[in-house]
C-alpha positions in Angstrom: -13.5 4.3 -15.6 -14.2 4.0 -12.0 -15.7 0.3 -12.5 -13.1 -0.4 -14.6 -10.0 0.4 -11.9 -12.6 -1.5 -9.3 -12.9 -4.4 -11.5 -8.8 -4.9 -11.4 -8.3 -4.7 -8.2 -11.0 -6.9 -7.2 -9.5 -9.5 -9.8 -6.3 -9.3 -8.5 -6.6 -9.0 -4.8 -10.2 -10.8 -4.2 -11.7 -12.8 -6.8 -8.9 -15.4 -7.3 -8.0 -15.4 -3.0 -11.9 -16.5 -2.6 -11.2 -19.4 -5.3 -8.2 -20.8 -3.6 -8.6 -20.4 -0.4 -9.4 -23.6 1.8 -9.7 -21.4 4.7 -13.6 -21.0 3.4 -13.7 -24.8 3.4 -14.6 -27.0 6.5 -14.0 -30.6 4.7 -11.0 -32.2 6.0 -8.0 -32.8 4.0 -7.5 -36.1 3.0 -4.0 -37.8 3.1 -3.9 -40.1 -0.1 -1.3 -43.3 -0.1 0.3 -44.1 -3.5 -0.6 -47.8 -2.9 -3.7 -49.6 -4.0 -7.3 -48.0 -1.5 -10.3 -49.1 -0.8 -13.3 -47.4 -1.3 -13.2 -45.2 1.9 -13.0 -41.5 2.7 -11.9 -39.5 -0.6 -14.9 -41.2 -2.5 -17.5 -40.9 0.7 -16.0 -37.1 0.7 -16.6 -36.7 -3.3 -20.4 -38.2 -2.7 -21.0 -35.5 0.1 -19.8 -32.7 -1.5 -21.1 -33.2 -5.3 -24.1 -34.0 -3.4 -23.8 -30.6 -1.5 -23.2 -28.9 -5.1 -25.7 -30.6 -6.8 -28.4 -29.4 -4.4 -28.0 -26.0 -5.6 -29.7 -27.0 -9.1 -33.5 -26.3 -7.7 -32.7 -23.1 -6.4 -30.4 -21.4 -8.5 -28.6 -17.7 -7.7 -30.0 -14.9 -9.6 -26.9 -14.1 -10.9 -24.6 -16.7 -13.4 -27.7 -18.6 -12.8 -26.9 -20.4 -16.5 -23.2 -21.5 -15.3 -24.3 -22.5 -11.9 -26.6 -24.7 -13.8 -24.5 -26.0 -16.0 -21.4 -26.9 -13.6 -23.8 -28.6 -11.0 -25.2 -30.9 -14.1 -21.4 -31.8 -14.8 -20.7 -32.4 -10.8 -24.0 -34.4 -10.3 -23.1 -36.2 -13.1 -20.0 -37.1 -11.6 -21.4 -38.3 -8.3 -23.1 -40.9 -10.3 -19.6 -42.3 -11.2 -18.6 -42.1 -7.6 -21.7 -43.4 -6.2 -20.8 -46.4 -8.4 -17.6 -46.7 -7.1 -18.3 -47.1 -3.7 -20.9 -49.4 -4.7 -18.2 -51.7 -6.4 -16.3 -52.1 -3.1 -13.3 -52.5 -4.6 -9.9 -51.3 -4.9 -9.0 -47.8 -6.5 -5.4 -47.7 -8.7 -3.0 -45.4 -7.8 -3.3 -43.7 -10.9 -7.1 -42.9 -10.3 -6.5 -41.6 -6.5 -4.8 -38.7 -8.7 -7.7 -37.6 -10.7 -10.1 -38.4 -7.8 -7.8 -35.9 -5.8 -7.9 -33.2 -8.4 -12.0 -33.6 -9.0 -12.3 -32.9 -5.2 -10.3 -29.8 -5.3 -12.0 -28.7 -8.3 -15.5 -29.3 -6.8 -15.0 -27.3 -3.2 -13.5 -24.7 -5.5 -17.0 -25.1 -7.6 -18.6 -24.6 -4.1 -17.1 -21.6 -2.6 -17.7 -19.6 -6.1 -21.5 -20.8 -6.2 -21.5 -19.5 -2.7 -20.1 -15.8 -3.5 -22.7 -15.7 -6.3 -25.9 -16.6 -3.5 -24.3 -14.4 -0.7 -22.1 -12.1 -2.2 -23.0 -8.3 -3.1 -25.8 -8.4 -6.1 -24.2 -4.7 -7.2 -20.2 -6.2 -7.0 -21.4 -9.6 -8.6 -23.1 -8.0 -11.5 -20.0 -5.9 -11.7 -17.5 -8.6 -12.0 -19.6 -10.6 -14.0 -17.3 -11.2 -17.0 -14.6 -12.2 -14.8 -17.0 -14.1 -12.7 -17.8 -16.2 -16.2 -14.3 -17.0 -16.7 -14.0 -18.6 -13.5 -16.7 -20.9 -14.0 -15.1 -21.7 -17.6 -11.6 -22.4 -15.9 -13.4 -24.6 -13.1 -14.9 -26.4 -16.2 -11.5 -27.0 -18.1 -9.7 -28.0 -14.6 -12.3 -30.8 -14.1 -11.5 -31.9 -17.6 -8.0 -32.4 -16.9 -8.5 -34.2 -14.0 -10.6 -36.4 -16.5 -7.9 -36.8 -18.6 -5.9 -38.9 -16.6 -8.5 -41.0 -15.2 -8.1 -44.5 -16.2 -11.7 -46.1 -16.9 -10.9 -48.9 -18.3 -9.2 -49.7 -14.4 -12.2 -48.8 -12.4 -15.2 -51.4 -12.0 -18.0 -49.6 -12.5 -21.1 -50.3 -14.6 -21.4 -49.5 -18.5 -24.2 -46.6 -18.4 -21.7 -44.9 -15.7 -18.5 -45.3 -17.9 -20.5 -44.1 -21.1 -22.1 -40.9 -19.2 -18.4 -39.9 -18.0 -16.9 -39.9 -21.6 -19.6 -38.4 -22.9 -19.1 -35.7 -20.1 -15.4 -35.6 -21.1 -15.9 -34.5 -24.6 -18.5 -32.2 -23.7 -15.9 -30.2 -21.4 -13.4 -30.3 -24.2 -15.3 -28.3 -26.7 -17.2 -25.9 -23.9 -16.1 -22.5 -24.0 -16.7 -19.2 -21.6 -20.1 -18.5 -21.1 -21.2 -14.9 -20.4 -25.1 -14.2 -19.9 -25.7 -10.8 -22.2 -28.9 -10.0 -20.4 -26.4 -10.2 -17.0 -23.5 -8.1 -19.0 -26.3 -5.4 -20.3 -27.0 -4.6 -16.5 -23.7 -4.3 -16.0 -23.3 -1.1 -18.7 -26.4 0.3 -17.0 -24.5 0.1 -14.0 -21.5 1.6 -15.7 -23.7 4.2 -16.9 -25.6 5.1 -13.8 -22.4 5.3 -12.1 -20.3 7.3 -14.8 -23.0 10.0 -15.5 -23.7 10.6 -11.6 -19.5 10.8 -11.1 -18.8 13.4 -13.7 -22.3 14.9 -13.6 -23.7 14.1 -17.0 -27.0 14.4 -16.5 -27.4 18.5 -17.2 -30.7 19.4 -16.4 -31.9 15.7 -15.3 -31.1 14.9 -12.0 -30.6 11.6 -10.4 -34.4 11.7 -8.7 -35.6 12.4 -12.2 -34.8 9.3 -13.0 -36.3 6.8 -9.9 -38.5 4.9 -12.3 -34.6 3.6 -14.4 -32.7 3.3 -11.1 -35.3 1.2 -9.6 -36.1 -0.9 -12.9 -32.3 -1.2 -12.9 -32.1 -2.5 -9.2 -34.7 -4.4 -9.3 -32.6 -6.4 -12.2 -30.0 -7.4 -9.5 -32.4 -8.3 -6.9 -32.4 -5.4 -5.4 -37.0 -5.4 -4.5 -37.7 -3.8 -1.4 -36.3 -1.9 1.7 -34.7 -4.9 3.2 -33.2 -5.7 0.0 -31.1 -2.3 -0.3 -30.2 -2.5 3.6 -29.0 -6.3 3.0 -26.8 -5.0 0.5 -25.3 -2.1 2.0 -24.2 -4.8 4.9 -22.8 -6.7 2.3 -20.8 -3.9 0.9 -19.6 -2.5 4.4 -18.6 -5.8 4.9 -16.6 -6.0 2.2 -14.7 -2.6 2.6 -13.8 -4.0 6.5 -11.9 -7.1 4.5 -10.2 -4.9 2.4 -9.3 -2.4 4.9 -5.8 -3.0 7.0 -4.5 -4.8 3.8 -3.2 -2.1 1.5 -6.1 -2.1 -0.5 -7.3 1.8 -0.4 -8.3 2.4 -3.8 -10.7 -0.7 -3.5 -12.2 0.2 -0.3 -12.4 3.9 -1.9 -14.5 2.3 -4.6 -16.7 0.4 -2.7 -18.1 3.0 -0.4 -18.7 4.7 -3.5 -20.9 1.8 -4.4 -22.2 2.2 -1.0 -23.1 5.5 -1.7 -25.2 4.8 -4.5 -27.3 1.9 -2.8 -27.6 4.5 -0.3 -29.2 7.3 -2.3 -31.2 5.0 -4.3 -32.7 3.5 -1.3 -33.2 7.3 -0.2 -34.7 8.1 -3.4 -37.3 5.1 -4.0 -38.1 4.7 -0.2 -38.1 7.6 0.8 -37.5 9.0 4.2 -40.7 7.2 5.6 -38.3 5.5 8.9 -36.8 9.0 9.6 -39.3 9.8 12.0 -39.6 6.8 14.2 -35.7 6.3 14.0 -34.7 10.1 14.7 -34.9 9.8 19.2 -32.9 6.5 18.5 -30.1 8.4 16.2 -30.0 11.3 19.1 -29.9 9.0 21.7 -26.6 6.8 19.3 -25.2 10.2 19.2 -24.8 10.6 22.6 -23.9 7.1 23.3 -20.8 7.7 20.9 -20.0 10.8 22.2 -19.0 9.2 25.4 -17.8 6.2 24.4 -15.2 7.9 22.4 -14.6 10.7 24.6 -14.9 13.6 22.5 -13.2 17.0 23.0 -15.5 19.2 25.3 -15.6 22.0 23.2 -17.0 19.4 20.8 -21.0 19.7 20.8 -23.0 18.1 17.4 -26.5 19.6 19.3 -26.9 22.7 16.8 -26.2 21.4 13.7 -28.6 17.9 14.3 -31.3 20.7 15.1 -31.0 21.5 11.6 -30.7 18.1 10.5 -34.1 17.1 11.9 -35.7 19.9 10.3 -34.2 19.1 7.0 -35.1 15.0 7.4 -31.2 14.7 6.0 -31.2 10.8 4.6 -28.7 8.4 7.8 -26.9 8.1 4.8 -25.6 11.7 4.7 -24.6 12.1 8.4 -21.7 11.9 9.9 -21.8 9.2 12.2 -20.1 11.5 15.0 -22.2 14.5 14.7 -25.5 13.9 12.9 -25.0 16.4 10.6 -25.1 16.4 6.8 -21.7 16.1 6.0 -20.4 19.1 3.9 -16.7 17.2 3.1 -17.4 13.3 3.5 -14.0 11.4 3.7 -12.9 8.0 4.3 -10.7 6.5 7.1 -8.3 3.3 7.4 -11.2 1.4 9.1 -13.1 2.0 5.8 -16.1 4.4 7.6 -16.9 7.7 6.4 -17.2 10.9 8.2 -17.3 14.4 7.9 -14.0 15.9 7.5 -13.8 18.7 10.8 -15.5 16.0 13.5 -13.3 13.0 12.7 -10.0 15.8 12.4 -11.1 16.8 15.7 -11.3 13.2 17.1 -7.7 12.2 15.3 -6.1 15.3 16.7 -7.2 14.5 20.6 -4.8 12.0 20.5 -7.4 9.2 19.6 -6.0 6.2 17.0 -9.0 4.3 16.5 -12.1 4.3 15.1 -15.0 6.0 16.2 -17.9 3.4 14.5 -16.4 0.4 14.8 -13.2 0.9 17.4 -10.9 -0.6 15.0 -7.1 0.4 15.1 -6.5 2.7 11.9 -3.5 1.3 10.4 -2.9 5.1 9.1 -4.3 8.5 9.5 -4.9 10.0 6.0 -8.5 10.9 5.3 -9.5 9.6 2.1 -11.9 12.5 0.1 -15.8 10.1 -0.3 -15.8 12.0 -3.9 -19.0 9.6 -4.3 -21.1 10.8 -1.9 -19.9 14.5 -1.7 -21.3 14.7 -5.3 -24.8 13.1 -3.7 -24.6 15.1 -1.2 -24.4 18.0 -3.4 -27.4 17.0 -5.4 -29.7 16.2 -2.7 -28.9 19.5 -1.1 -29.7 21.5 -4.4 -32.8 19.6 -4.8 -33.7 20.6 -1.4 -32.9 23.9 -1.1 -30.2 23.4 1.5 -27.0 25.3 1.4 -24.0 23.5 2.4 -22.3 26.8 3.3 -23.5 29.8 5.1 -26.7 29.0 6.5 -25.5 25.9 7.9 -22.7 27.5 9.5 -22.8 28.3 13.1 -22.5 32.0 13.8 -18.6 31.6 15.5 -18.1 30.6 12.2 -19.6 33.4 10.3 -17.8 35.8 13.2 -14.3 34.0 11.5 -15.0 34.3 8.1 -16.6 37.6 8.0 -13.3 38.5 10.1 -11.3 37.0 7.7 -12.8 38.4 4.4 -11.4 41.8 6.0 -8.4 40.9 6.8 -8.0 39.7 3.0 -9.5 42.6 1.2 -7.7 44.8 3.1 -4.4 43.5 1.5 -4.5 42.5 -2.0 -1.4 40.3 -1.7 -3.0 38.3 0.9 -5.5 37.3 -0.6 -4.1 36.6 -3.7 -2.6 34.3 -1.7 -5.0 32.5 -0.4 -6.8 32.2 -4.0 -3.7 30.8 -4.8 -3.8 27.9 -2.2 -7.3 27.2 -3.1 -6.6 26.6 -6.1 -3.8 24.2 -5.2 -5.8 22.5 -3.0 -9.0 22.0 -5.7 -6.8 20.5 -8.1 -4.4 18.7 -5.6 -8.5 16.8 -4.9 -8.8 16.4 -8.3 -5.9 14.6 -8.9 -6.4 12.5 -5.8 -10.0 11.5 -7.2 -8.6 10.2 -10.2 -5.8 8.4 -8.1 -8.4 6.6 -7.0 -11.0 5.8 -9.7 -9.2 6.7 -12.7 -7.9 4.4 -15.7 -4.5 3.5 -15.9 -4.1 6.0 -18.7 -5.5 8.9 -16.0 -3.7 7.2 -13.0 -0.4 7.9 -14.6 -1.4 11.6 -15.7 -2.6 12.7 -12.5 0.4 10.9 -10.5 2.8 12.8 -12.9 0.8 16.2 -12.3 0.9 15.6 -8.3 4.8 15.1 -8.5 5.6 18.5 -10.5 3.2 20.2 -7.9 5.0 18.8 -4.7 8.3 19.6 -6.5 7.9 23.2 -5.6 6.6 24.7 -1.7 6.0 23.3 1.3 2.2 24.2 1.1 1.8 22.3 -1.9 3.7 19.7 0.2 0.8 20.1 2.9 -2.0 20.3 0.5 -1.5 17.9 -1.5 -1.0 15.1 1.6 -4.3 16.8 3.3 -5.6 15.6 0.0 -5.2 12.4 0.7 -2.8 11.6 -1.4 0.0 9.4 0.0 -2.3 5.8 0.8 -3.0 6.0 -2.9 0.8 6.9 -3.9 1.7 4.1 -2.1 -0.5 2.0 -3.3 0.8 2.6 -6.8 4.0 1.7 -6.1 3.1 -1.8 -7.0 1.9 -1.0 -10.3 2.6 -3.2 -13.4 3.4 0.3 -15.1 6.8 1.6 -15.1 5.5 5.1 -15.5 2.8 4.9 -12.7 5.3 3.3 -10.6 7.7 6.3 -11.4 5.8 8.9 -11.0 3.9 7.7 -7.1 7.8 7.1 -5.9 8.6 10.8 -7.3 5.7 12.4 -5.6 6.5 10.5 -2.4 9.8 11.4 -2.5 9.1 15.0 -3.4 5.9 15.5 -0.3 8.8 13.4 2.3 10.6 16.6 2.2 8.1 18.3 3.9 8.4 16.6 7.7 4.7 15.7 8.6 4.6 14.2 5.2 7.3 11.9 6.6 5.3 10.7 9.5 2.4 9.9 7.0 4.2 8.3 4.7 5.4 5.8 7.5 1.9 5.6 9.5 0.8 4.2 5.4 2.9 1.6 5.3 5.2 3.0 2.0 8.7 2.3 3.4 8.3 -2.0 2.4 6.7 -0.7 -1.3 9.3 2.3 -1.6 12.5 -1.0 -1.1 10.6 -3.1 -3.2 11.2 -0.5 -5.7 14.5 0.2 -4.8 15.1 -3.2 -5.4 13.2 -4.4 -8.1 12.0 -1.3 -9.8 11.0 -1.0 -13.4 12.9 2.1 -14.4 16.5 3.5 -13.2 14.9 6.5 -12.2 12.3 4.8 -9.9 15.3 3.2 -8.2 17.1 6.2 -8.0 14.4 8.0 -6.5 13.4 5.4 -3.7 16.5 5.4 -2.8 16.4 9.9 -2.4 13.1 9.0 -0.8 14.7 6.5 1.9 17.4 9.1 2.5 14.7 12.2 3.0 12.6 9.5 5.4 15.6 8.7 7.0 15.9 12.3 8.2 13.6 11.4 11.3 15.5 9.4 13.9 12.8 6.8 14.7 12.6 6.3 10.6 16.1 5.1 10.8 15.3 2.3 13.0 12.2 1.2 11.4 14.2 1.6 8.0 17.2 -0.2 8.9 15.5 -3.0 10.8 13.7 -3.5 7.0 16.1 -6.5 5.8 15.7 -5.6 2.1 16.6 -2.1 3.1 20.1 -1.6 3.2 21.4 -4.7 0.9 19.3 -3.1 -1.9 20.8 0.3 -1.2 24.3 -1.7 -1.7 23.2 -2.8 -4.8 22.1 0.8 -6.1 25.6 1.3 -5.1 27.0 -0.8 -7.1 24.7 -0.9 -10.2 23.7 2.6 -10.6 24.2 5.6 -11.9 26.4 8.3 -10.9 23.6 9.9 -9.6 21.9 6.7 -8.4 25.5 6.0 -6.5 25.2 9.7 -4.8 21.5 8.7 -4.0 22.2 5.4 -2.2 25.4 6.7 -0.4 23.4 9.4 1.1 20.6 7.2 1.9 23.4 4.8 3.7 24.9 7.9 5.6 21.7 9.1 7.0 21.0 5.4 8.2 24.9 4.7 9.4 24.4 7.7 12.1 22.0 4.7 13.9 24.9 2.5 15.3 22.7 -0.5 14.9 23.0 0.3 11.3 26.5 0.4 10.6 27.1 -3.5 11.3 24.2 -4.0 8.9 26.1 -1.5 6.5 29.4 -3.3 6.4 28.2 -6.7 6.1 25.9 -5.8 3.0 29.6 -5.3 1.3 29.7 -1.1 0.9 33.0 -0.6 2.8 35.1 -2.1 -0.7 32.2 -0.3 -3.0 32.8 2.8 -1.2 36.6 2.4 -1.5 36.4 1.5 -5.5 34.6 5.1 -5.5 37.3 6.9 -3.9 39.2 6.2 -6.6 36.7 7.0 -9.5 36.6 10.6 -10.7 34.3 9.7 -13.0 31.4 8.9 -10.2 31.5 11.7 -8.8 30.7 11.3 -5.3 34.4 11.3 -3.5 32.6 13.4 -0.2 29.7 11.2 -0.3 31.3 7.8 -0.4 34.2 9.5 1.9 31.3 11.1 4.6 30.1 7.0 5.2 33.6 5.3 5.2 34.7 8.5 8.1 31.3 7.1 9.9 31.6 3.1 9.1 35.4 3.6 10.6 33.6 4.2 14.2 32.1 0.2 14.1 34.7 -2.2 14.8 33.7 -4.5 12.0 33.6 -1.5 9.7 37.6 -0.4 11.0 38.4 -3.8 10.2 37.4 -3.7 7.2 38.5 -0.6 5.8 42.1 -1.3 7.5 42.2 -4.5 5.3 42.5 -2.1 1.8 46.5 -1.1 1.7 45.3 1.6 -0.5 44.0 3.5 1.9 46.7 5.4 3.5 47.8 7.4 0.2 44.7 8.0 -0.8 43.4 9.3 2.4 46.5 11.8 2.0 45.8 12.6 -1.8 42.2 13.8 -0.6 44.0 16.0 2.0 45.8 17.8 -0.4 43.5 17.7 -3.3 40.4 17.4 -1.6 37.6 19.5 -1.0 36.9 21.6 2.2 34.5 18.5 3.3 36.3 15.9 1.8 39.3 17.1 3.7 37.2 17.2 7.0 36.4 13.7 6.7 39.6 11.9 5.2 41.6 13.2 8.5 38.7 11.8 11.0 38.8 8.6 8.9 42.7 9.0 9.1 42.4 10.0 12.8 40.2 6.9 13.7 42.3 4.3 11.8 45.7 5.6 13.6 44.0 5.7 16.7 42.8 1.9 16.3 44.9 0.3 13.3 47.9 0.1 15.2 51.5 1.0 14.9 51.7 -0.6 11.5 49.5 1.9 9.8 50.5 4.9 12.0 53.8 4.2 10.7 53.0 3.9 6.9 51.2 7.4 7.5 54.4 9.4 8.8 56.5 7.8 5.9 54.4 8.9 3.2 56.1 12.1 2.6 53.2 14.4 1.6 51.5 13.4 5.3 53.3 15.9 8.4 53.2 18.9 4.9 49.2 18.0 4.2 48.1 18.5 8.4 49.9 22.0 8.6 48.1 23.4 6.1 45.1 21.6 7.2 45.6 23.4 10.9 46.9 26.5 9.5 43.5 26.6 6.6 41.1 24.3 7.3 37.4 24.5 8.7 37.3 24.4 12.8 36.4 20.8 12.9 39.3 19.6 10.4 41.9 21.6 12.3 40.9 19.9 15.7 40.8 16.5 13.9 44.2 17.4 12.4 45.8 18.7 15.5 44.7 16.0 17.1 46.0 13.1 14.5 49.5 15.5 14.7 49.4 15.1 18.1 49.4 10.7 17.6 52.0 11.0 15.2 54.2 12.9 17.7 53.7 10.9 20.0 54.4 8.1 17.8 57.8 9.6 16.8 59.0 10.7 20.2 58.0 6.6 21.2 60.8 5.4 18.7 63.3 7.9 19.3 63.2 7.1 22.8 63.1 3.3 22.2 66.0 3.7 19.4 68.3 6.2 21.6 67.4 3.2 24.9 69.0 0.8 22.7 71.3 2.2 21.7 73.1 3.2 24.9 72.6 -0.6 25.9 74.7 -1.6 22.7 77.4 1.5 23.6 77.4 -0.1 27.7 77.5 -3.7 26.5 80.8 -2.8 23.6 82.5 -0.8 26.8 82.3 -3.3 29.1 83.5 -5.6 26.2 
């Protein structure tokens, strides 16, 4: 299961970037004329890199050593034909600078993939070895494409040539995949290995019971001796720094799992023969990281690496801050492990980096190494070394002696506290199979992780210090509608809780949570992005960052307009909360809500009148969005209809949107408002029952139309006595 949820990811995001990318190639790109060419640079470039390929044939990989072989027969081949085409000196037809073209891209992709098989990880090649097959099967069929359209009977080249090319041309036609079954048998004992030591299968036989398989098994992939297993932990680590910083957490998850059992195979067959003569030079690390990355004061690692050197705890084990076996391993953005309490302690002194490698950590979650704690865990019991109490220092011991008291003293206390450990075991259950489970058990556990964040904020807590949210997010772009459904649920459910909100930001969600807004697979998905952009939007700073987001808003117009009723509640909320930015509300009128939000006004059906009212009342205070609304004759009667039939808050705000427009729609509007004859009748009762902010608003709009009034009088009464003067003196 594990392998299998590696193995897509890989595919997906690695695998097929490694095939096309020319950034792994250093030949130039040749320009190609449509007109007739001489021999020249595409044919001297197609000689030098076949020949390059070719080369590999007398020392072959030890992995996909058969399809290596194969496609470097087929390319040296080929460079037979073109060596006979430079020979010819002539000129090439346009219709062969095509095919020649093609063969070259298909032979520096040839070259790159023979390249990952020499100095790519033995463990991750093995395990991708199926797919691995089908790449060399589709370089095979592209190369017979290009063949197809190369026109022989055009190009001067001798008869052996031309007959060892069509011969080649047939032979790619009626090739299919090869997969080497001694290669995909070490791949199940791989699968095994890794399966029984993740769900601890093995009852009564341990891992080191076992060092005679594990080493046969290792030895299969080329892993030999001691420089062999440190080679391929390099390859590994550097492999997980790739991945990490591009949204891919499950992967980089995975692969220090794989790391993890390198490690402890290495342990187990080597043994701990370099501990001695590397223990000063580990002390003396630790103190060089402790002030290079200015740790806490109160933060000392000297007691517990007492311990470790009297325990000879495998490098493997330690945390790289404190040298001591790590009791809760977990994983960080840069894609390092480290014990859970040191690296908390270094996060929460302000510190965003990290500690190994001084990379920027793109978030702060720490990611549980369920892996290695299991290791861990075994190598302790097989050693006699308790991860609990005698490794604690005796502060510690003080605390929790103290603390048992204080629990057993009141039952409901520590009830309680059984209560959040249970939360918290299963919330890091679920999170492991997040993030090595089957589509089948991604789905489950993403569903059981939203009904347990739909109830308490410690849940809420738990759950995130889980490390849930990077691999929430990370299933947001799942295939699955369900999986896809469920992660934006949970999200939306743990944002409600406010320190969620900052993680859920620092991971990167809020471009995932509008693509799913936007694009999503079910209703409900879209519905619920859109409740999780509104709860988000509940921090000030996430209102910027959300609104600058150009997707953002337009898709929240077009849940708006497409939705549900309670998808239309969901987005005009969302649009509220981001409207309060007055940056925002341009971006808010020139998506096209203002006539959406209108059209709802006037739909009982919808249901959302005081929703779609609240943003119109806050659009009104943009002077794009006044114009707008000011444009809709319809306004003015209906704004009055809500005064009279409206709710307490749909009142409030039809008389500050009332208020705004009089105040900056002109005399025209003002004038429409005092004719309508349920208007002056509405505002009294308004004043005389309305909540404290409605009667003010009121008062003060009775106050403008007063005003309004006493203007015309005066102007009507002036003329008048100018018509009565001007008849008099007549």
């Amino acid at each position: 299961m594990i392998i299998t949820n590696m193995r897509m990811l890989y595919e997906n995001s690695q695998a097929m970037e490694s095939l096309t990318s020319d950034s792994m190639d250093s030949s130039p790109i040749l320009m190609v004329s449509s007109a007739f060419l001489p021999t020249g640079s595409l044919i001297e470039s197609l000689i030098h890199i076949s020949h390059e390929v070719s080369s590999v044939d007398g020392k072959l990989p030890l992995l996909q050593a058969r399809n290596v072989a194969k496609l470097t027969r087929k390319i040296k081949l080929l460079s037979s034909l073109f060596e006979d085409i430079r020979e010819s000196n002539g000129s090439l037809p346009p219709s062969s600078i095509l095919c020649l073209t093609e063969l070259y891209a298909v032979i520096r992709k040839a070259r790159v993939l023979i390249q990952e098989c020499k100095d790519g990880s033995c463990l991750w090649n093995v395990l991708q070895s199926e797919f691995m097959s089908k790449q060399f099967h589709v370089l095979v069929k592209e190369m017979g494409m290009a063949l197809d359209i190369l026109p022989l009977s055009l190009i001067k080249i001798t008869p052996d040539v031309r007959e060892q090319v069509e011969l080649l041309h047939k032979q790619i036609k009626r090739v299919d995949a090869f997969l080497d079954p001694v290669e995909f048998q070490r791949r199940e004992e791989i699968l095994k290995l890794m399966s029984n030591n993740n769900e601890n299968k093995y009852g009564n036989k341990r891992i080191s019971d076992c060092k005679k398989q594990i080493e046969t098994i290792m030895c299969g992939i080329g892993l030999k001796n001691l420089s062999d297993y440190e080679e391929e932990i390099l390859k590994l680590e550097g492999e997980a720094r790739k991945q990490a910083g591009t949204g891919g957490l499950i992967v980089v998850s995975n692969i220090n799992n794989l790391i993890s059992l390198v490690s402890y195979s290495k342990s187990m067959i080597f043994g701990d023969a370099k501990y001695d003569e590397n223990i000063i030079s580990k002390l003396d690390h630790a103190a060089v990281v402790k002030r290079s990355v200015s740790l806490p004061r109160d933060f000392d690692p000297s007691p517990s690496t007492s311990q470790s050197m009297i325990h000879h705890i495998p490098d493997e084990f330690r945390c790289p801050i404190s040298l001591d076996l790590m009791k809760d391993p977990v994983i960080v953005a840069s894609g390092h492990t480290y014990d859970r309490s040191p690296i908390a302690q270094w996060i929460n002194s302000g510190h965003l980096t990290c500690p190994k490698s001084g990379q920027k950590l793109i978030h702060m979650a720490l990611i549980p190494n369920y892996a290695l704690k299991c290791l861990i865990r075994q190598w302790s019991e097989e050693n006699n070394i308790p991860l609990t109490s005698e490794m604690r220092s005796s502060s510690e011991e003080r605390s929790t002696s103290k603390r048992k008291e204080m629990e057993n003293s009141v039952d409901h206390i520590s009830a309680s506290k059984a209560a959040i450990d249970s939360v918290k075991l299963t919330a890091e259950f679920l999170v492991g199979k997040l993030a090595t489970g089957s589509p089948d058990t991604q789905r489950q556990a993403a569903y059981q992780l939203r009904l347990l964040a739909k109830t308490g904020m410690i849940n809420r807590r738990l759950i995130s210090e889980a490390g849930a949210i990077p691999f929430l997010v990370t299933l947001l772009s799942s295939h699955d509608p369900q999986i896809q459904e469920n992660a934006v649920t949970a999200l939306l459910n743990l944002s409600i809780f406010d320190n969620n909100k900052v993680l859920i930001m620092a991971a990167g969600a809020i471009d995932n949570i509008i693509e799913v807004l936007q694009s999503g697979k079910t209703m409900e998905a879209k519905e619920n992005a859109a409740a999780a952009i509104f709860s988000l939007s509940m921090i000030d700073d996430c209102k910027v960052t959300i609104g600058a987001r150009p997707r953002a808003i337009p898709a929240l117009v077009g849940l708006l307009r497409e939705g549900t009723s309670v998808g239309k509640r969901d987005a005009a909320t969302a649009l509220f909360n981001l409207a309060i930015y007055n940056a925002n509300k341009a971006n808010v009128v020139v998506a096209g809500a203002v006539p959406l939000l209108i059209e709802l006004l006037m739909d009982d059906t919808a249901g959302i009148t005081d929703d779609a009212l609240a943003v119109l009342a806050l659009l009104s205070g943009n002077l794009e969005g006044l114009e707008e609304i000011k444009k809709n004759r319809t306004m003015v009667p209906l704004l009055v209809d809500l005064l009279r039939f409206g709710s307490a808050k749909g009142k409030e705000n039809a008389v500050s949107l009332l208020l705004g427009l009089c105040k900056n729609g002109g005399e025209e509007l003002t004038r429409r408002l005092i004719l309508h004859p349920h208007s002056i009748p509405s505002l009294q009762r308004l004043i005389s029952d309305g909540s404290l902010k409605a009667r003010r608003r009121g008062e003060a709009l009775l106050k403008l139309l007063n005003r309004l009034c006493f203007q015309s009088s005066h102007s009507s009464s002036q003329n008048s006595s100018q018509n009565s003067s001007h008849n008099s003196l007549e």
